[in-house]
N, C-alpha and C positions, 0 to 999 in steps of 0.2 A: 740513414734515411728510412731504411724499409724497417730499422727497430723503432724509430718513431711514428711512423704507420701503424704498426701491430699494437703498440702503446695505443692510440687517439682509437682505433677500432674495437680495443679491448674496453675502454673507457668508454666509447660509445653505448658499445652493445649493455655494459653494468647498467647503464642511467637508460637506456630503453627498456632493461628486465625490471627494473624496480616500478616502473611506472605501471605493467602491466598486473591485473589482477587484481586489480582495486576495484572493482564491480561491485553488484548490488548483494546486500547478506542476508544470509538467510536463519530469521530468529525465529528462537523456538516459540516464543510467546505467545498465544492465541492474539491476543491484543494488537500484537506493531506492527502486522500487514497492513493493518484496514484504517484510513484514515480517521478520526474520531469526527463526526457530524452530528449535527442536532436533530430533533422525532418530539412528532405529535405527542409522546406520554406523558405523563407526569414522572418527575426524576427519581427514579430508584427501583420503579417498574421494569419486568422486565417482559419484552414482548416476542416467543418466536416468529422468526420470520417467512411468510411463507414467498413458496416460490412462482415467481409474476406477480406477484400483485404489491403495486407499489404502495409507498408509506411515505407521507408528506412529515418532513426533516424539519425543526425546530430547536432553540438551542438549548443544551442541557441534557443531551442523550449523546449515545456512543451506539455505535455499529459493533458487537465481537464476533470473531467466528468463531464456529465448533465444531467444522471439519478443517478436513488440510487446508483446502484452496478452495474456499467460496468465491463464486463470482458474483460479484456485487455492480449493478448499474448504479452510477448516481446520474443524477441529470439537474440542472438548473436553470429554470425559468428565467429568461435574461430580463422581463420586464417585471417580471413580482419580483423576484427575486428568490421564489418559493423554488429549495432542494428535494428534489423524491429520491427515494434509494428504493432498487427492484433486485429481489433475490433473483439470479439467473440460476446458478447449482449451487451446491454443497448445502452447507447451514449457517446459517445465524442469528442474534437473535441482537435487538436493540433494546439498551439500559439505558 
C-alpha cells in the first residue's frame, strides 16, 4: 500500500514539474515584443517616435523598438475605431 502511494505521489509530482515553466519568452528580436499596428505614414517611411505625443495608427505600419523595453501605450477609439500609440519610455520608431 504505502509502495503504491509513493508510486501515485511520485507520478504526481513528474506531471506537476512538467507543467510548470511554460511562461512567457524572452526574444531577442527587437521586433516580437511589440505587437505590429497600423500609422498615419506612408509604408516604408520610417518615423522616430517621440515620447507623449501620440500617433494616429492606420494599416500598413509596424511599431519596433530600439531599446530593451519600450513602453508603448495603444489605445483605441471604441466609436471610430481610430488606434493612437504613445511612446511612454525607451525608443521606438514606426515603419
Amino acid at each position: 500500500m504505502k509502495k503504491n502511494l509513493l508510486i501515485s505521489s511520485l507520478i504526481a509530482s513528474a506531471l506537476a514539474f512538467t507543467g510548470c515553466g511554460e511562461g512567457e519568452s524572452n526574444s531577442s528580436s527587437s521586433e516580437s515584443s511589440l505587437p505590429n499596428v497600423s500609422g498615419m505614414l506612408p509604408t516604408g517611411s520610417n518615423k522616430s517616435m517621440v515620447k507623449n505625443k501620440p500617433y494616429t495608427m492606420e494599416e500598413g505600419n509596424t511599431i519596433v523598438k530600439k531599446s530593451d523595453a519600450p513602453e508603448i501605450l495603444l489605445d483605441v477609439d471604441q466609436q471610430t475605431g481610430v488606434t493612437t500609440a504613445t511612446l511612454i519610455s525607451g525608443e521606438a520608431e514606426i515603419i
